[in-house]
C-alpha positions in Angstrom: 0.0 0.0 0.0 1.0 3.4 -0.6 1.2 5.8 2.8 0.2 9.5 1.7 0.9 12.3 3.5 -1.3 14.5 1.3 -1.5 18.1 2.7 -3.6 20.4 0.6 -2.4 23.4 -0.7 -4.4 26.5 0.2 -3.7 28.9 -2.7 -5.9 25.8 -4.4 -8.6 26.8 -2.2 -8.8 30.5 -2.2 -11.8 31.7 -4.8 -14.5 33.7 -5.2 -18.2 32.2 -5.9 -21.8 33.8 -5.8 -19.6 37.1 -4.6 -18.3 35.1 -1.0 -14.4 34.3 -0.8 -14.0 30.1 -0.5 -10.9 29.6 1.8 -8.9 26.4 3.4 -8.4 26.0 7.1 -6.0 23.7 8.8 -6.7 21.8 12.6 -3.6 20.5 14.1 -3.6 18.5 18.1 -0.7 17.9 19.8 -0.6 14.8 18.5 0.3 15.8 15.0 -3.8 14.6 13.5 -4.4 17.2 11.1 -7.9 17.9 9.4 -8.3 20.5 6.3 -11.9 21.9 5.7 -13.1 24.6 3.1 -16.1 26.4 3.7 -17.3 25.5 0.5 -20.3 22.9 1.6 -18.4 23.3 4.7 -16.4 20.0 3.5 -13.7 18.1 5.0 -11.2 18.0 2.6 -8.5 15.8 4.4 -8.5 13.5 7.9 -4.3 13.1 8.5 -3.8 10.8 11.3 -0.9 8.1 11.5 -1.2 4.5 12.0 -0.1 2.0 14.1 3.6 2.0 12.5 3.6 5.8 12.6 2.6 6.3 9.1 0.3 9.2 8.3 -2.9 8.2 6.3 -5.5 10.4 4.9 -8.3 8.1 5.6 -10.8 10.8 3.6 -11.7 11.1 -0.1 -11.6 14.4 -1.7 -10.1 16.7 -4.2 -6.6 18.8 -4.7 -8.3 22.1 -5.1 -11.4 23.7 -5.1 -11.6 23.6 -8.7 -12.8 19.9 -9.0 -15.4 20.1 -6.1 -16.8 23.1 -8.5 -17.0 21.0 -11.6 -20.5 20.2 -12.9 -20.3 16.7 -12.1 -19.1 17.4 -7.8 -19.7 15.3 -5.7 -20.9 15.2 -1.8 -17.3 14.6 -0.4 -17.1 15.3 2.8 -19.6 18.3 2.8 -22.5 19.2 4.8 -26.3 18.1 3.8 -29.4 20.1 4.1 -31.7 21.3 4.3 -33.0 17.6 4.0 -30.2 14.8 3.5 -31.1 11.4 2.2 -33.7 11.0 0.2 -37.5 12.4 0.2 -40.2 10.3 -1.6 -41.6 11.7 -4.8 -39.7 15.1 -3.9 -42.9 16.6 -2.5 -44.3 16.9 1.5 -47.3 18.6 2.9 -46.5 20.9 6.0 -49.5 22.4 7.8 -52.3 21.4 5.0 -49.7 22.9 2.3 -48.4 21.0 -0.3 -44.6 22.1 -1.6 -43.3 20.4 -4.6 -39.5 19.9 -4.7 -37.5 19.8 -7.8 -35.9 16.1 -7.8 -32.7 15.8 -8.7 -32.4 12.1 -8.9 -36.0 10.0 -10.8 -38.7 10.3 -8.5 -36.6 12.1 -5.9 -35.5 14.4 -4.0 -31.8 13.6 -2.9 -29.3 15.5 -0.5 -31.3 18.7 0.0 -31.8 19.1 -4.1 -29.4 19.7 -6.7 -28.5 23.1 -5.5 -28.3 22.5 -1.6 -26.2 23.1 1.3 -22.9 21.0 -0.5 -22.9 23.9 -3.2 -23.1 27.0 -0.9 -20.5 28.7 0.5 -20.7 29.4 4.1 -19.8 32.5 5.9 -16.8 31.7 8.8 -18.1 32.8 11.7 -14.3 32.0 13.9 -11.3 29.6 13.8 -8.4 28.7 15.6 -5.9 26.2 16.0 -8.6 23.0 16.5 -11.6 24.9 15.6 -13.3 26.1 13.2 -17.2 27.3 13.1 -19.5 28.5 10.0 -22.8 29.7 9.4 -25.3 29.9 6.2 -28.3 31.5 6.1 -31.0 29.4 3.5 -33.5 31.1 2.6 -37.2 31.3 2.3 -38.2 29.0 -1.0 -34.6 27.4 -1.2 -35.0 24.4 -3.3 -38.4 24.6 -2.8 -38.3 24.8 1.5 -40.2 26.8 3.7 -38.7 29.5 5.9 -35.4 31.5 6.3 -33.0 29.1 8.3 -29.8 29.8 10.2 -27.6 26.8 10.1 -24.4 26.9 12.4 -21.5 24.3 11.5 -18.3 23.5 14.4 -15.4 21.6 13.9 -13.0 21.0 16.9 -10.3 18.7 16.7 -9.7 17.3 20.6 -6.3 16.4 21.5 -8.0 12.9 22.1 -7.9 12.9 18.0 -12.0 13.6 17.9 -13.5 15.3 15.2 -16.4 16.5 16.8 -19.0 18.4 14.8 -21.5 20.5 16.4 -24.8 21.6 14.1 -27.1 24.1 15.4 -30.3 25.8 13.4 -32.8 28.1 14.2 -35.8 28.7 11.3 -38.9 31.7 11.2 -41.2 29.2 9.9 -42.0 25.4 9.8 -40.1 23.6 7.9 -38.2 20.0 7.4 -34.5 19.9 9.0 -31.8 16.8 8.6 -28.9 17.7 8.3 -25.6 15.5 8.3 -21.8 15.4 6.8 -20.9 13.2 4.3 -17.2 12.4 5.1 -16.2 9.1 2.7 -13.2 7.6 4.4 -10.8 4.6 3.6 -9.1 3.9 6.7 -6.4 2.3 4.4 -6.0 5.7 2.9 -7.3 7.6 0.1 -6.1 5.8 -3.0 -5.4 2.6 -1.4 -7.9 0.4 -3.0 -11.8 -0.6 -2.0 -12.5 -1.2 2.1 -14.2 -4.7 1.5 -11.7 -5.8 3.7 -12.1 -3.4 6.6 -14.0 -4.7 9.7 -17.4 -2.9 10.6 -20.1 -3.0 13.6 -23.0 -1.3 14.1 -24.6 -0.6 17.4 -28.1 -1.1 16.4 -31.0 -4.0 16.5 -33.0 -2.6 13.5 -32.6 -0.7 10.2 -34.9 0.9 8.1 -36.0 -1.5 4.3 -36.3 0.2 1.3 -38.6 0.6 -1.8 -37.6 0.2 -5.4 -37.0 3.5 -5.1 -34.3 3.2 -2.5 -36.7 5.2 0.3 -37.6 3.7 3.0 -41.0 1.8 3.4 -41.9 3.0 6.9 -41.4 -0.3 8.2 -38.0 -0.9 11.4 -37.2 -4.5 10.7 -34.7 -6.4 12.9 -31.1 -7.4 11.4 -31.2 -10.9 13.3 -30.9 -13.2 10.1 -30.1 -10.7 7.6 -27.2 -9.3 5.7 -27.5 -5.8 7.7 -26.3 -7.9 10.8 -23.5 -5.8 12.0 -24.1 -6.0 15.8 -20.7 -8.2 16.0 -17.8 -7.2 14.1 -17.6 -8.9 10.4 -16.1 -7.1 7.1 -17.7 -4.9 5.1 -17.6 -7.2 2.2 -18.6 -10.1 3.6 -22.4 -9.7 2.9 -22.8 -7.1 0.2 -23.0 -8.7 -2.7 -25.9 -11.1 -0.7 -28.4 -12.8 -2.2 -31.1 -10.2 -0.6 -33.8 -7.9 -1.9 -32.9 -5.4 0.7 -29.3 -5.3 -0.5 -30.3 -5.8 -4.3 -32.3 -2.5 -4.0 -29.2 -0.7 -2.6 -26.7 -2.2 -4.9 -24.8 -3.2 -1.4 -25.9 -1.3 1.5 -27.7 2.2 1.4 -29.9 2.1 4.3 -30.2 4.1 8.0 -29.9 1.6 11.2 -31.9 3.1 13.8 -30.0 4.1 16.8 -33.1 5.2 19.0 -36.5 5.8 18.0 -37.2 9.5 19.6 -34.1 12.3 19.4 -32.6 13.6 21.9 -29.3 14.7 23.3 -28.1 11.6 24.6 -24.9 10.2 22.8 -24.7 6.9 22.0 -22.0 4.8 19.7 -23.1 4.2 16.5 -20.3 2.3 15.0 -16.7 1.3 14.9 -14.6 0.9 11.6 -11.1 -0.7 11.3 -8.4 -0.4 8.4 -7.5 -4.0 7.6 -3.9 -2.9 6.6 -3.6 0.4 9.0 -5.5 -0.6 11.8 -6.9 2.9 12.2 -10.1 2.2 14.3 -13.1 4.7 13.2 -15.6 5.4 16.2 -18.6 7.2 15.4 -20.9 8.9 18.2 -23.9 11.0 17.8 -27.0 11.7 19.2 -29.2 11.1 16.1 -32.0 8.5 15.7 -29.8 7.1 12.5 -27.1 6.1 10.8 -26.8 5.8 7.4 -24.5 2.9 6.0 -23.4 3.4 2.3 -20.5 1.6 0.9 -19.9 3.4 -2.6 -21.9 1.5 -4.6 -21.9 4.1 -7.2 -18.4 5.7 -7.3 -17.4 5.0 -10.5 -13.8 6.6 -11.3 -15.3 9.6 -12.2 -13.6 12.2 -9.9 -9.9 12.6 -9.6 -8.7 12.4 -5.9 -5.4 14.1 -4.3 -3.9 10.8 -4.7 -4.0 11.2 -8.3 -6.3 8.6 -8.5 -9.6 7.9 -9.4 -12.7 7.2 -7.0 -12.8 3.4 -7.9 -16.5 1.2 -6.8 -16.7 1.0 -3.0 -13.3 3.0 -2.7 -15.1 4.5 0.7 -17.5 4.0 3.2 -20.1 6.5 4.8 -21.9 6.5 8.0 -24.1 9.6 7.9 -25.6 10.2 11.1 -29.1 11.4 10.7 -32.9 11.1 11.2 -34.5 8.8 9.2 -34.9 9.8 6.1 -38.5 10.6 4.3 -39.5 11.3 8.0 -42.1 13.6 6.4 -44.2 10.9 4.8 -43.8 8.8 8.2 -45.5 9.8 11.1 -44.1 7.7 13.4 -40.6 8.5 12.5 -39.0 10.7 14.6 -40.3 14.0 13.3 -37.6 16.5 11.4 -39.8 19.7 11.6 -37.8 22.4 12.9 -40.6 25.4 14.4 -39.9 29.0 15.1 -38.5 29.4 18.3 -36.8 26.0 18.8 -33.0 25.7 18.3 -31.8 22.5 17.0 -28.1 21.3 18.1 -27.3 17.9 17.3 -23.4 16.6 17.7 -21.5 13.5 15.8 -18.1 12.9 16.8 -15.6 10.8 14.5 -12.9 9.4 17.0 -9.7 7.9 15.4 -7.3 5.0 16.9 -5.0 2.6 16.5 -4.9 -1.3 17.0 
């Protein structure tokens, strides 16, 4: 395997877009774990941390410079999701006896807050420091076809623990849906280091949501005893994907949200733990969300160039998007993703790195 010490270069960074300036900033611990983030979608860029033989990995997927994350064919790397992320049936909902009609951007969809969502704004920096670094945006009223002006509030800190904690806050003047997540890809081999078949995975949850044809949930939380989506003890990634299931047919591999808890609050619990087979970097995932969302690149397709020099190959990268379950507003009993005037929404993930 190839050990990268990739380190973006800021001047790749600096731009200009819809009239705000996009930027670079670096998070160092004392412990030498390094993460890059634009304010661009608000996107990790790179996750430096070094393995167990003291060789740093960038165990995230993403781009040289900003010019490639601007290309008409960008991805979700590592960027924030809203104002909806997942997927919404039929790319409609009906809020208050109103029905809003959204403009889908995949076939009978509405995916990742709509084509021109939160992964293609540039968000204002608010402050940053050493480990820290917090953003804002301001969506507004009829934005991708959503209700109500909404302030959204993004914080990184790096911990000296080698955390990635990630703090999002909102506040809206009207009713309106609210899921929000980051979409970090990671490879805890390292970017450009082959697919993570091999990687070893659990999941901390008893049920997970099935899926239509359509790859949206049916409204139904099914258990994972007997199935493929049976992570609760520690088996590779690859092990089960290719399964001789409709669930995992529909998904092309896995592309569906284990439920955490069934009601949100602020308690948080661990979602998941992720090793490198050839690094052993161990990935812990925390978060107070209802869901997790597993997705093991089932589309990447070596259309994107990464700062390896490479190209995204199939199931280069993993995802666990913590979340609410998505289409919650076609599912009552879901936990509900309406965001009212006057309530503040704060919801934290943390991604915790390792060795073993």
């Amino acid at each position: 395997m190839v050990f990268m010490n990739y380190k973006p270069e800021r001047q790749k960074f600096q731009k200009e877009k819809d009239g705000k300036k996009i930027d670079l900033f670096q998070l160092k611990n004392k412990n030498n774990t390094e993460v890059f983030l634009t304010n661009y979608g608000a996107r990790i860029v790179s996750f430096l941390f070094n393995d167990r033989n003291n060789n740093p990995v960038d165990i995230n997927l993403g781009h040289a410079s900003i010019d490639e994350y601007l290309e008409p064919k960008g991805n979700f790397y590592g960027c924030v999701i809203g104002r909806v992320c997942n997927r919404i049936g039929g790319a409609e909902f009906t809020l208050n006896g109103k029905n809003y009609q959204l403009n889908p951007n995949i076939p009978n969809n509405l995916l990742h807050g709509g084509e021109n969502g939160f992964h293609i704004r540039v968000f204002d920096v608010e402050n940053t420091g050493n480990n820290f670094v917090k953003m804002t945006y301001h969506s507004e009223n009829g934005e991708e076809g959503f209700p109500g002006n909404v302030k959204v509030k993004v914080s990184y800190t790096l911990t000296d623990e080698d955390a990635l904690e990630i703090l999002f806050e909102a506040e809206s003047d009207e009713e309106t849906p609210f899921n929000i997540t980051n979409h970090a890809f990671f490879n805890l081999n390292g970017e450009g280091n082959g697919d993570m078949l091999k990687h070893k995975l659990q999941i901390f949850a008893e049920k997970y949501l099935p899926v239509t044809e359509n790859v949206v949930p049916n409204g139904t939380l099914e258990s994972v005893e007997n199935t493929p989506f049976d992570f609760r003890e520690v088996k590779a990634i690859g092990q089960d994907i290719n399964a001789e299931n409709h669930q995992v047919v529909l998904g092309s591999g896995f592309d569906h949200t284990y439920v955490l808890k069934e009601a949100f609050d602020s308690e948080l619990l661990h979602a998941a733990k992720a090793t490198g087979d050839l690094t052993g970097i161990v990935l812990d995932v925390y978060t107070d969300q209802p869901g997790v969302h597993l997705y093991t690149g089932n589309f990447m397709d070596e259309t994107h160039t990464l700062k390896s020099g490479k190209t995204d190959g199939w199931r280069e990268a993993f995802c666990l998007e913590t979340q609410h379950f998505p289409d919650a507003v076609h599912h009552n009993h879901f936990p509900s993703i309406i965001l009212k005037p006057g309530d503040k929404f704060a919801s934290k993930t943390v991604f915790k790195l390792s060795n073993k």
